[in-house]
Backbone bond lengths (Angstrom), bond angles and torsions (degrees), N, CA, C in turn:
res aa  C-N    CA-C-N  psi(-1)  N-CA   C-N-CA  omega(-1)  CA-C   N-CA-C  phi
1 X - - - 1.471 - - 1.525 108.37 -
2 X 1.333 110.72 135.46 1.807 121.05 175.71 1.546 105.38 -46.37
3 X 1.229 99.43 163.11 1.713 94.76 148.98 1.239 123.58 -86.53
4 X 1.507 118.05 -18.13 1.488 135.32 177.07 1.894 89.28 -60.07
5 X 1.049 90.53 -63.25 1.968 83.78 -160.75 1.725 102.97 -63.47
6 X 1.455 115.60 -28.84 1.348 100.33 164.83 1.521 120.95 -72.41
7 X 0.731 127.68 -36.16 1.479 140.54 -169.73 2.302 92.69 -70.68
8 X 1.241 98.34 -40.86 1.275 84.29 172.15 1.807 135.24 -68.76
9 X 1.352 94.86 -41.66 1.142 146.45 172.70 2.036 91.89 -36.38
10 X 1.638 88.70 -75.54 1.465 105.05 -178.32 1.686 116.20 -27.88
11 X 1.726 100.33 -60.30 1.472 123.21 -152.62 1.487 102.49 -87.93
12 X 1.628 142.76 -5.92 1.402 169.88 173.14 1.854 103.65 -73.32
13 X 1.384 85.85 -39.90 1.722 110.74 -158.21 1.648 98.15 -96.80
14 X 1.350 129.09 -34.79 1.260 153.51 154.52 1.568 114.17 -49.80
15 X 1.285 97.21 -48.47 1.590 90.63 -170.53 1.998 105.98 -89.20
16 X 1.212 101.98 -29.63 1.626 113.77 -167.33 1.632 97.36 -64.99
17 X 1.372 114.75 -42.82 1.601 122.47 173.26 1.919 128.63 -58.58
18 X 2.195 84.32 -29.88 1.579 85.70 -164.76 1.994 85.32 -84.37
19 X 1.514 114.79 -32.62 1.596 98.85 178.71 1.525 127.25 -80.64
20 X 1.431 122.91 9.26 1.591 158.33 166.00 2.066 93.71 -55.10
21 X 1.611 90.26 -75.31 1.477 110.64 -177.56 1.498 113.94 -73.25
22 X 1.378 122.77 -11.50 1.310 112.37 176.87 1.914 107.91 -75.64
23 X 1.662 81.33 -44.54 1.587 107.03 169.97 2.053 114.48 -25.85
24 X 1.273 82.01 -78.52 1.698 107.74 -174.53 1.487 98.93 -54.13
25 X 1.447 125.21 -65.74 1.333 122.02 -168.11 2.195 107.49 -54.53
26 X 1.498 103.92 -42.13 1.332 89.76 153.66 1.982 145.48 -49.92
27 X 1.333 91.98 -58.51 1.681 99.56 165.51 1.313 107.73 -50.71
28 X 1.375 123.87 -40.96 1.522 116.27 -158.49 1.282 98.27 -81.80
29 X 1.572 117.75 -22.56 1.682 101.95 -171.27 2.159 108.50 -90.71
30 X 1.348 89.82 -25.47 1.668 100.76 154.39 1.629 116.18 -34.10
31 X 1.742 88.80 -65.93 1.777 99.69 -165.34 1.571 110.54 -51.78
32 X 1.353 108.67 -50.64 1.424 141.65 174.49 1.615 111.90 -30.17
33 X 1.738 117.55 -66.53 1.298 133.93 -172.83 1.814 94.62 -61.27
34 X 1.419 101.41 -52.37 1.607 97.45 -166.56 1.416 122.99 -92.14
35 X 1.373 106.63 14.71 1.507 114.48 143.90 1.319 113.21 -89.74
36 X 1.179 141.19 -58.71 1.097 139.29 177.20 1.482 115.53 -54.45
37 X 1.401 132.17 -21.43 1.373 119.17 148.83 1.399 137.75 -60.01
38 X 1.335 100.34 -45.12 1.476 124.99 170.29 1.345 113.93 -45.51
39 X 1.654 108.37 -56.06 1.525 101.64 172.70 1.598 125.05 -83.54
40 X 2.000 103.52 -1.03 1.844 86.80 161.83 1.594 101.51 -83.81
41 X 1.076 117.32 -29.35 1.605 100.00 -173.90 1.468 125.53 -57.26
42 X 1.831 101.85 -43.87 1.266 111.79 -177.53 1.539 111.64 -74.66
43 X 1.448 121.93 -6.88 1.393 113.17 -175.89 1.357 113.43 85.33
44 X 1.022 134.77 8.67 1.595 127.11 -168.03 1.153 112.08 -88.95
45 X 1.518 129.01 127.45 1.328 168.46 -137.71 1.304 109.78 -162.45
46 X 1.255 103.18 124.88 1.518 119.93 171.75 1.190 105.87 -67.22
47 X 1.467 113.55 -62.19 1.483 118.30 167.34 0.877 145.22 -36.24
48 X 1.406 112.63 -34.49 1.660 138.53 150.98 1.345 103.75 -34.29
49 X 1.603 98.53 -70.34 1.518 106.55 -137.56 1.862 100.49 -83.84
50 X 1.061 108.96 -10.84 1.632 125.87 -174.04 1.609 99.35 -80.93
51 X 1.110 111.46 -24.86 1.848 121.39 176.24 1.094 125.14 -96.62
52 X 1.645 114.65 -30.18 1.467 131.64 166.86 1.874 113.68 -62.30
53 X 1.463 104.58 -64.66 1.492 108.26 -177.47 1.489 114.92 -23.12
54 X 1.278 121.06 -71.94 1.296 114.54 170.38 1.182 146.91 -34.91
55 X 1.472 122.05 -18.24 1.535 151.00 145.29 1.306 119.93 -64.68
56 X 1.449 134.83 -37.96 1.064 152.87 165.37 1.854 101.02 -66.65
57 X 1.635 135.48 -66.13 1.242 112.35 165.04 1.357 105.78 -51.44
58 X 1.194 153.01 -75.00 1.346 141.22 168.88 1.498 109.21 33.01
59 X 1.639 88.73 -97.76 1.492 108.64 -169.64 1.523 104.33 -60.60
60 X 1.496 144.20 -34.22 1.408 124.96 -146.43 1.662 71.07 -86.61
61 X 1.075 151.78 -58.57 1.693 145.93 -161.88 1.502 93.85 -48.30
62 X 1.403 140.77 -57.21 1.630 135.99 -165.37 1.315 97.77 -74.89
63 X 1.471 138.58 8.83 1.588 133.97 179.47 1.167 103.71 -97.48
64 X 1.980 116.84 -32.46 1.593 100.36 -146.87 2.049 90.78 -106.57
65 X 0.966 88.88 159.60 1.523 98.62 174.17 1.337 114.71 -75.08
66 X 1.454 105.82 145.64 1.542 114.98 152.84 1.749 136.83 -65.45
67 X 1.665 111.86 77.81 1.631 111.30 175.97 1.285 110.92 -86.91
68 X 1.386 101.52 139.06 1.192 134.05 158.60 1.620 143.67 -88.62
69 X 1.222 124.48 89.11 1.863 103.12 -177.04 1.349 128.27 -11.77
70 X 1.202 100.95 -50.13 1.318 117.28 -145.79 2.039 99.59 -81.90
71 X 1.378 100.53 -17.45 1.984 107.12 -177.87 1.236 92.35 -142.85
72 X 0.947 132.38 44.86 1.522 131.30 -175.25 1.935 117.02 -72.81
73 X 1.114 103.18 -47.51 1.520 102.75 149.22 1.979 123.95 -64.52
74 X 1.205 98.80 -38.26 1.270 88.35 174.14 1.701 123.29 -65.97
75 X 1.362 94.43 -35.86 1.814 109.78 169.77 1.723 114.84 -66.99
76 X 1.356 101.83 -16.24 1.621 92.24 179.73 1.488 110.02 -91.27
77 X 1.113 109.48 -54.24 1.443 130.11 132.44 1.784 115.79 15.74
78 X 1.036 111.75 -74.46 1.661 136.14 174.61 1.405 94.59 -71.32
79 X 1.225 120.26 -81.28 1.391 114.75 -176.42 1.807 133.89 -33.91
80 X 1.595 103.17 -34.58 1.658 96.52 -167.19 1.755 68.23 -119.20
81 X 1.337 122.34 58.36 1.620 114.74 174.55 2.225 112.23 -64.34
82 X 1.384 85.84 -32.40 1.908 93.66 173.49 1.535 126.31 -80.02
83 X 1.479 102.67 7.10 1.489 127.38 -148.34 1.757 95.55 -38.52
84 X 2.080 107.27 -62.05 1.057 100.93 -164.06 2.164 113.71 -80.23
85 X 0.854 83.27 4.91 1.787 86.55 -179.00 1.769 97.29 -92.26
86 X 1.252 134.62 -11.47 1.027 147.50 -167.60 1.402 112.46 -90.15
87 X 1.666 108.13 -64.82 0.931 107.21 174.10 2.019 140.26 -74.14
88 X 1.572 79.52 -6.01 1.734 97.99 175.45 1.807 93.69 -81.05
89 X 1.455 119.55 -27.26 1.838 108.87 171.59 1.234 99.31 -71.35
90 X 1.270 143.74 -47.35 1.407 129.64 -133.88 1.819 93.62 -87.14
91 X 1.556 106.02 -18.23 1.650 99.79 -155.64 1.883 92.11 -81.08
92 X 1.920 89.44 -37.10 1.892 78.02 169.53 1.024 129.04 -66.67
93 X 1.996 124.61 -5.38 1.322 117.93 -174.97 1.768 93.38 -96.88
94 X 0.962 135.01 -31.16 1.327 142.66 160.04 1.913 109.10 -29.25
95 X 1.240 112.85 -70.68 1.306 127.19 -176.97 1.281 109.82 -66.52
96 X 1.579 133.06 -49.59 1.644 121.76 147.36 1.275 138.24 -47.88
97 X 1.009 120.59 -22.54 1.426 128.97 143.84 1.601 120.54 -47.74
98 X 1.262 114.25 -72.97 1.617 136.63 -173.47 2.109 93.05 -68.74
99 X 0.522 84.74 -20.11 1.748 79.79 173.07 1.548 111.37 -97.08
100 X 1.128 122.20 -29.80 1.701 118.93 175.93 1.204 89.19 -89.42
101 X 1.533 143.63 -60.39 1.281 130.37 -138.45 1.795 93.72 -65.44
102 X 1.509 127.70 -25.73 0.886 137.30 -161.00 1.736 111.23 -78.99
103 X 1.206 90.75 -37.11 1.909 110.23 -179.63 1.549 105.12 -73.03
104 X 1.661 90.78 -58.90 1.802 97.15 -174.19 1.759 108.41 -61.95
105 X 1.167 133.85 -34.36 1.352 134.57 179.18 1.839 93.15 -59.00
106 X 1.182 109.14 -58.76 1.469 104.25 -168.31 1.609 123.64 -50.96
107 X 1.755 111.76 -43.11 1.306 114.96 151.23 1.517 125.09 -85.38
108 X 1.233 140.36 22.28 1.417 140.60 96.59 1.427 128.39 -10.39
109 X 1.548 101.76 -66.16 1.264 114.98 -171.72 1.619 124.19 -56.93
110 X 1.890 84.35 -46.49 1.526 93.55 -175.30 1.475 130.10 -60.47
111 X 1.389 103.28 -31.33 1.425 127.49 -163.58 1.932 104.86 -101.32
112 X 1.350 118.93 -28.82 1.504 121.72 178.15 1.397 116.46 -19.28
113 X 2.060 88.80 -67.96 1.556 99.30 -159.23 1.090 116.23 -92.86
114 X 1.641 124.88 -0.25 1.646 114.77 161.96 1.773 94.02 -77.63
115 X 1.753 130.08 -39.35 1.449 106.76 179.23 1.619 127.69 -80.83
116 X 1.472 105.59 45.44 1.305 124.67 167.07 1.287 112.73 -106.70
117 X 1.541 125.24 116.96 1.551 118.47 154.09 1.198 119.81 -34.65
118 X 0.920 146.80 -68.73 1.845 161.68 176.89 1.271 108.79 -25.86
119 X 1.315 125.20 -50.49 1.642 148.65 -152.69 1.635 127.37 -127.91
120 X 1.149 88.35 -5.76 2.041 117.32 -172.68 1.920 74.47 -64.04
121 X 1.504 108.10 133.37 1.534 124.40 142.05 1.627 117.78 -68.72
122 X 1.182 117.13 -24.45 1.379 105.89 177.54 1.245 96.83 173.08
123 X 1.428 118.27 154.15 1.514 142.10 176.29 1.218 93.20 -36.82
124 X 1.320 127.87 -92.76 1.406 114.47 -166.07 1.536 131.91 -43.55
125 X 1.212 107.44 -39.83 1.941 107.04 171.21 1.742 95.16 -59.13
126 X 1.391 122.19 -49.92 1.380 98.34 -163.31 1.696 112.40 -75.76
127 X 1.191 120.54 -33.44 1.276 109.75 136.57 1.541 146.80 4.99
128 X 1.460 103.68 -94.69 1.457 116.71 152.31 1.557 132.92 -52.33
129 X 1.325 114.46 -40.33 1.431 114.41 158.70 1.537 123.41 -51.39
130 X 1.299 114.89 -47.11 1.169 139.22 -160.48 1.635 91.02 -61.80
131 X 1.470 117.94 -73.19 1.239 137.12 -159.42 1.500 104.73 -77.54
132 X 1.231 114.02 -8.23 1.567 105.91 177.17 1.626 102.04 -93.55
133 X 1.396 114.03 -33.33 1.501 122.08 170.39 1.264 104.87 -57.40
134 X 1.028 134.81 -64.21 1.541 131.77 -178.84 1.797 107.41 -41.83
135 X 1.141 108.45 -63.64 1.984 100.02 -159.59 1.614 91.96 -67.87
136 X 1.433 119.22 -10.34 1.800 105.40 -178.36 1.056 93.70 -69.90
137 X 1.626 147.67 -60.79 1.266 144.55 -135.08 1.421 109.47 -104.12
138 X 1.661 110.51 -10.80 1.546 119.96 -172.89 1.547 99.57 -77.38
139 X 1.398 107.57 -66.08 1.389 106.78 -165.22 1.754 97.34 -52.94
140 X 1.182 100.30 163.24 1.677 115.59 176.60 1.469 100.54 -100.45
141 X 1.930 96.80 147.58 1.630 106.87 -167.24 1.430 107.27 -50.94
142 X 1.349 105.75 -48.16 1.578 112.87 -173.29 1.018 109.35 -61.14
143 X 1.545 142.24 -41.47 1.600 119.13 153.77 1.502 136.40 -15.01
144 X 1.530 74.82 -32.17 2.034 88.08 -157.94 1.449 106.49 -84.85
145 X 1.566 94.02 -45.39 1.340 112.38 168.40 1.532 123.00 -33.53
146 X 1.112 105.31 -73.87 1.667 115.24 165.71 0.995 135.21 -55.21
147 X 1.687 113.96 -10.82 1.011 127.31 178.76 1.556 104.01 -74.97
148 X 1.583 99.33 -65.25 1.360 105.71 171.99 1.555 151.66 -54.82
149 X 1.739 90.09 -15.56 1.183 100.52 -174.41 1.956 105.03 -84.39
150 X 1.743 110.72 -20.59 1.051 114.67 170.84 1.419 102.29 -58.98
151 X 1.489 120.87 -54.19 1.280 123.51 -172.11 1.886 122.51 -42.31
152 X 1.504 93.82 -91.97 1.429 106.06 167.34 2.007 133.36 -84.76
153 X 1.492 86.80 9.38 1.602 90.48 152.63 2.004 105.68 85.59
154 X 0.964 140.53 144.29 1.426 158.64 -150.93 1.680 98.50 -48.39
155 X 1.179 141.03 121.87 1.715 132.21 171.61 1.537 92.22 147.55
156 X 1.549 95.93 178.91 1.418 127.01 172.90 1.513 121.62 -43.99
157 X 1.007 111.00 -44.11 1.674 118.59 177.14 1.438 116.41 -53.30
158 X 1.178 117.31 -52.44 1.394 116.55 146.73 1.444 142.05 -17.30
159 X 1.269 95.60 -67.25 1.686 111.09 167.49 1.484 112.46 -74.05
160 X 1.232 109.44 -25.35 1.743 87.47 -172.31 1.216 119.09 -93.49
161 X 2.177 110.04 -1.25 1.048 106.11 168.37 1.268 137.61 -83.89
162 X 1.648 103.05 -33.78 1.530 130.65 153.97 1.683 108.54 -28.05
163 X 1.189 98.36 -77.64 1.558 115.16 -160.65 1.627 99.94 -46.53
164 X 1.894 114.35 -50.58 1.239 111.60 -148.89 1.561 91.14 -77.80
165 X 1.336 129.70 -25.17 1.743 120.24 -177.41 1.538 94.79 -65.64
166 X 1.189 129.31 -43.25 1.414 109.43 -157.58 1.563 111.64 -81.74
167 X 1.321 107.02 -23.70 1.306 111.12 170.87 1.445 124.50 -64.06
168 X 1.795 110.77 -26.56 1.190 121.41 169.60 1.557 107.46 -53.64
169 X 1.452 111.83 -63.47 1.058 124.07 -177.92 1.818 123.85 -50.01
170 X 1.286 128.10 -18.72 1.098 141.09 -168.76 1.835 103.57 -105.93
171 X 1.278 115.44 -52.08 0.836 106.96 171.11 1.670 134.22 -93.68
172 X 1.422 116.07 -15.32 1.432 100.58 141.33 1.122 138.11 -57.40
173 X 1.753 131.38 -17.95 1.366 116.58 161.03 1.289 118.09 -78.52
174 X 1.020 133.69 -28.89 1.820 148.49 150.71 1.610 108.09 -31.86
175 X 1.652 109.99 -38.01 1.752 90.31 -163.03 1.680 68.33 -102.59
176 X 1.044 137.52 -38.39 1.833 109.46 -157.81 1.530 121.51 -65.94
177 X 1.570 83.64 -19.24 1.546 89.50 -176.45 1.687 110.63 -84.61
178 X 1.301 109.05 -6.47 1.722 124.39 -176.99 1.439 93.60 -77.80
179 X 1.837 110.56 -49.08 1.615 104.67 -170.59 1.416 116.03 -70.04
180 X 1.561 110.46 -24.60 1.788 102.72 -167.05 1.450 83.32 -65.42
181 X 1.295 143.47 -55.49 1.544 134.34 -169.16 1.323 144.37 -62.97
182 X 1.774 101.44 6.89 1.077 123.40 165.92 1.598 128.28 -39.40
183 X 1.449 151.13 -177.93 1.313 148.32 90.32 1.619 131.83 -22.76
184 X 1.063 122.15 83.24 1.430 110.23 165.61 1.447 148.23 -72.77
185 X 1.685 100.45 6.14 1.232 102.54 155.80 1.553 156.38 -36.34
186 X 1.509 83.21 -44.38 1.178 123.70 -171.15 1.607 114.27 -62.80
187 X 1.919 78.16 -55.83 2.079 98.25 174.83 1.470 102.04 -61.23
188 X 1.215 123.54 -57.69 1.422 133.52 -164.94 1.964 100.47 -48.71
189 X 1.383 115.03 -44.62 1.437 114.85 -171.52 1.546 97.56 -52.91
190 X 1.912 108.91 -69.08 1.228 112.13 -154.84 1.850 98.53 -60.27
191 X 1.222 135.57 -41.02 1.043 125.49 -167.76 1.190 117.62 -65.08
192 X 1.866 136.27 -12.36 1.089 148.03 144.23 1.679 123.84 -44.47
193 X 1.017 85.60 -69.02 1.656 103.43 165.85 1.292 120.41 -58.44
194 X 1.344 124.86 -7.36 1.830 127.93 153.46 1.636 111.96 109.85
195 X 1.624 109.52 16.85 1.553 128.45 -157.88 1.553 81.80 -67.00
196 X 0.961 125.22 161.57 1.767 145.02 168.61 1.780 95.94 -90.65
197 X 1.055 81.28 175.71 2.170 90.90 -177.22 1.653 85.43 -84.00
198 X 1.390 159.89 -72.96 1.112 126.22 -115.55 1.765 103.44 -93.38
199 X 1.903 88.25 -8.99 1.745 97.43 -170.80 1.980 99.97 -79.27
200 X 1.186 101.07 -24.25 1.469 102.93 154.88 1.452 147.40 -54.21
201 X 1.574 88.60 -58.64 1.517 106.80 151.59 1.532 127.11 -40.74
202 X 1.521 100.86 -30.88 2.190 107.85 -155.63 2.206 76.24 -96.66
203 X 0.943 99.15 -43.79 1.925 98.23 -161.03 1.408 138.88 -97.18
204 X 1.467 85.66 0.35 1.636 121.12 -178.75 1.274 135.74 -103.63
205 X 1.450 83.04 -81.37 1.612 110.99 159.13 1.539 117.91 -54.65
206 X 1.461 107.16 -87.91 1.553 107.63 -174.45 1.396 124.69 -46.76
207 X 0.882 151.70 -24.78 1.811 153.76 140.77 0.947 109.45 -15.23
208 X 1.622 107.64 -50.20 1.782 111.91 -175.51 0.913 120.96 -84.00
209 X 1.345 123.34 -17.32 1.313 117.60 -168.96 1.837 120.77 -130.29
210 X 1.273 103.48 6.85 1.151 123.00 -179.43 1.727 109.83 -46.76
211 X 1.390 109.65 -52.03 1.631 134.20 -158.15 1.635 88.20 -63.14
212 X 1.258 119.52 -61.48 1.807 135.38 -174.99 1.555 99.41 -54.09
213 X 1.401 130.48 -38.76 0.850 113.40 -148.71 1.537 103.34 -114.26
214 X 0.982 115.03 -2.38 1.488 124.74 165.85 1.920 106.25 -84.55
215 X 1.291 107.60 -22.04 1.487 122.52 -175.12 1.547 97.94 -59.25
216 X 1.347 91.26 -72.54 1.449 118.96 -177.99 1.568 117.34 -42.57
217 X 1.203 100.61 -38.91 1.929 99.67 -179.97 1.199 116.38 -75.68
218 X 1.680 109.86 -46.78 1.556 124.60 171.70 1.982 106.00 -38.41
219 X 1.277 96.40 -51.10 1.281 113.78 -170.90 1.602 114.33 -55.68
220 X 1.064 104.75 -48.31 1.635 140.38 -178.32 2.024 87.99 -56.11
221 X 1.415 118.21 -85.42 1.187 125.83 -160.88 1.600 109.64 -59.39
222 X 1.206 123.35 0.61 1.289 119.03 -174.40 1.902 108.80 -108.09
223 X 1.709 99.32 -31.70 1.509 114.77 159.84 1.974 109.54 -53.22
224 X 1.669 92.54 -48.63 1.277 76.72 -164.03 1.574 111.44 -79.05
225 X 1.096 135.10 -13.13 1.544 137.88 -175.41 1.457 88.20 -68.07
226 X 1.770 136.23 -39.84 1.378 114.58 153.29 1.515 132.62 -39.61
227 X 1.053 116.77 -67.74 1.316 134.23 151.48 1.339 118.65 -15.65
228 X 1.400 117.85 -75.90 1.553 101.82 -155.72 2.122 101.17 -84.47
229 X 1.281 104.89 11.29 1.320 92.89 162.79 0.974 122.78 -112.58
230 X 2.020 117.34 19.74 1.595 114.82 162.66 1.271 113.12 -111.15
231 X 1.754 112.89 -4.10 1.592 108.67 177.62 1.577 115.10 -102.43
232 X 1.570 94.86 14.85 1.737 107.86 176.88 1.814 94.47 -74.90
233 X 1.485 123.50 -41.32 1.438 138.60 155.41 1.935 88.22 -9.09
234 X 0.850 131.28 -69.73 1.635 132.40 -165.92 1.494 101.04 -102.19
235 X 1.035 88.15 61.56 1.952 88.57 170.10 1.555 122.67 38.12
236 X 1.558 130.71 40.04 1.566 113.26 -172.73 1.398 93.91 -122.68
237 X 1.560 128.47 54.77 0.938 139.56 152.44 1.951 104.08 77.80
238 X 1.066 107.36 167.78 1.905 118.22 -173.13 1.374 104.45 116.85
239 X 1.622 92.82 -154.07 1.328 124.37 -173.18 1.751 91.59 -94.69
240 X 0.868 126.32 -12.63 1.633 114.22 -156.53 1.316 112.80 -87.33
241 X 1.644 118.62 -12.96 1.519 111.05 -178.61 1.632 86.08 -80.98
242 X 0.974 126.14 -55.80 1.417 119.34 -175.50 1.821 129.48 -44.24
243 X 1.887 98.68 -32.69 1.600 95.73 160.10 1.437 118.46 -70.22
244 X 1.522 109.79 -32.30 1.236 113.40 -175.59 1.808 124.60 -68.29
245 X 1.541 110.05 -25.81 1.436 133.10 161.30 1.687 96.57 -65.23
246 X 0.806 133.71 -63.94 1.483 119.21 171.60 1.288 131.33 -30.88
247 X 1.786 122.99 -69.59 1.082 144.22 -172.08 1.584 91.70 -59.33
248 X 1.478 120.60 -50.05 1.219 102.90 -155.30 1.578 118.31 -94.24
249 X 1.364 100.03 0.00 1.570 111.19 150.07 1.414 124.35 -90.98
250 X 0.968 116.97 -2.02 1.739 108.65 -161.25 1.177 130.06 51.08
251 X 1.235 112.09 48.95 1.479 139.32 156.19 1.420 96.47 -68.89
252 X 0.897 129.05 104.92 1.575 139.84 177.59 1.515 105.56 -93.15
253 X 1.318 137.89 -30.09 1.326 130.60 -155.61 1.169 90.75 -113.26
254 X 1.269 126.15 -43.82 1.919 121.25 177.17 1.124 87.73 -75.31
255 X 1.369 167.17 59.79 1.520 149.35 111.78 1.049 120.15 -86.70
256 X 1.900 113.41 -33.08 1.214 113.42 175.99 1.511 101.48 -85.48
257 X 1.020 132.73 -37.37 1.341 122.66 -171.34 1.661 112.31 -57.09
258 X 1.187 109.45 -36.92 1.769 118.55 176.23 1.823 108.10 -61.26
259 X 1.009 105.35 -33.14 1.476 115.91 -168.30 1.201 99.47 -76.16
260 X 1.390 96.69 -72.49 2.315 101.56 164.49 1.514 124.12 -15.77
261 X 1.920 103.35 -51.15 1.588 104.88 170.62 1.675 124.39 -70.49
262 X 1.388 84.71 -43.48 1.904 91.93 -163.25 1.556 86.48 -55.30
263 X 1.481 127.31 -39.09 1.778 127.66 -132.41 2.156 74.43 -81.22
264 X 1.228 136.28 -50.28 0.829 136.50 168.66 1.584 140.08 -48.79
265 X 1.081 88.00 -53.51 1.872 99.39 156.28 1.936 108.22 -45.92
266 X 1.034 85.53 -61.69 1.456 95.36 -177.63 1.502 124.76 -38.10
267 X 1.536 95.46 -56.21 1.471 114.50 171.00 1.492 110.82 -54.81
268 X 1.245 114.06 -76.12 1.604 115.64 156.75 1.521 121.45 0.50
269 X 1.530 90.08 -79.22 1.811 99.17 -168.58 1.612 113.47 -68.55
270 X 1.448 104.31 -9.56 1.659 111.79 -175.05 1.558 97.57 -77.89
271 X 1.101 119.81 -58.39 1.867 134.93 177.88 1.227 123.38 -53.51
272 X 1.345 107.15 -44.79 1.626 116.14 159.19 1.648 113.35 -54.53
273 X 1.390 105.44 -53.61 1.970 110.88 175.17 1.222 112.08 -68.63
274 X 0.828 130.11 -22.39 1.781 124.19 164.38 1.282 131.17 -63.28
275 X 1.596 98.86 -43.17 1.517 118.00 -173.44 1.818 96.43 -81.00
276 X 1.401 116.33 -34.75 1.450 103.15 171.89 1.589 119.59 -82.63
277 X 1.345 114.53 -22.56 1.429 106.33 169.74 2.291 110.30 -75.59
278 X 1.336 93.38 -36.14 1.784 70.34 164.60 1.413 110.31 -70.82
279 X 0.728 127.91 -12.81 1.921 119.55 -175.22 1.247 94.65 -81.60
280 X 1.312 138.91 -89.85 1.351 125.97 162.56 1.296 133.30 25.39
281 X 1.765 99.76 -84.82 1.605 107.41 -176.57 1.446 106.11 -84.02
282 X 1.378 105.52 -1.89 1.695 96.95 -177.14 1.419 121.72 74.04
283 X 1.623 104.00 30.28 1.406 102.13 153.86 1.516 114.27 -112.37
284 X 1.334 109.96 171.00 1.642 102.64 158.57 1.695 126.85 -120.59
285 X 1.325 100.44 170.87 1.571 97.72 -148.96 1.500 99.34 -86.91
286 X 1.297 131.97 -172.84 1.240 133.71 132.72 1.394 130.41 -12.37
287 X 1.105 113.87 121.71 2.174 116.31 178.62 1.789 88.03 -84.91
């Protein structure tokens, strides 16, 4: 090699590095401006928040009960005193959950693979998919909530409609974005061979994406058992009018005790979805 072509070589390699760093020093001064907006808008203060903390232990100490050795059943006793009226809410916020996640996965489904580039029938379906996915997941549940509860009146129906649109909305961009990342080999064979789009969809597509998309729902139904016990807050049935009767009495000890369950439920339903998503894909979990 010349020295000319090294020497060029060099200064190619020189310049690609010095517009690398022009690059970065841009993004970083991006990142920079819009943090520092973020926190004039949001107000955030160290000072604030260095004065606040202590108010915050405050309250979690006025939540938890006073046990004793010596009555320690009797103190638990007192404490989860609503235990069984509690747990007959949580099982309906349980089942509103598992009923939207079940609806919203289904319109997920429908709408995924037209909002896939790869698989879109045409500009306009992907279009419309696209944009109908968006206002599901844009609006907030509790929008929906209230919406509905004006609609069909104080209960479950409410929540499971809320929850299951937004879930539509959350998890159709989750599975479309699973399908644009597919293999298209596969599609490309059957579509040679004279396969129709949905026989594509059943022999192509889903193989690949089954594992993600079972991820994703598991994932989905465990968000929403969050969910439908904070939009019970507006009457759509759960455990949540009942946290919300707490908070807004100052029931301090039934707040923590509600938290104790849901924080448990949670755990629960997370361990249970794991152990069925390795079964699934056919791995196994942790001993």
């Amino acid at each position: 090699m010349s020295l000319a072509a090294v020497a060029s070589f060099e200064a190619r390699y020189q310049e690609l590095r010095a517009r690398s760093l022009r690059t970065s020093v841009a993004y970083a001064g991006l990142f920079g401006l819009a943090l520092l907006a973020s926190a004039w808008v949001g107000e955030f203060n160290l000072v604030k928040v260095a004065q606040g903390l202590p108010r915050i232990h405050e309250y979690i100490l006025k939540t938890l009960p006073v046990l004793t050795w010596s009555n320690l059943w009797g103190d638990l006793a007192e404490w989860f005193y609503g235990l069984p009226k509690w747990l007959m809410l949580l099982w309906e916020t349980v089942l509103i959950a598992y009923t939207a996640t079940l609806l919203g996965t289904l319109g997920a489904l429908a709408l995924c693979f037209h909002a896939s580039q790869n698989l879109a029938r045409g500009r306009a379906s992907y279009w419309i998919a696209r944009r109908s996915l968006e206002v599901a997941r844009t609006i907030p549940d509790l929008v929906y909530a209230l919406v509905f509860v004006f609609a069909f009146g104080i209960g479950p129906l409410a929540g499971i409609l809320a929850i299951a649109i937004h879930s539509m909305g959350g998890n159709g961009k989750l599975f479309a974005e699973a399908v644009e990342n597919i293999d298209m080999k596969p599609v490309d064979g059957l579509r040679a061979a004279g396969a129709n789009w949905v026989q594509m969809i059943r022999y192509a597509v889903l193989p690949q994406v089954l594992p993600n998309f079972t991820s994703f729902t598991l994932w989905r139904f465990e968000i929403n058992v969050r969910t439908a016990s904070i939009i019970g807050f507006v009457g759509a049935g759960g455990i949540g009018q009942e946290f919300y009767t707490a908070i807004r009495m100052l029931y301090y000890e039934d707040i923590s005790a509600l938290i104790l369950i849901l924080v448990t439920t949670v755990v629960i339903i997370d361990i249970a979805c794991e152990k069925l998503r390795h079964k699934l894909i056919g791995k196994e979990g942790l001993a």
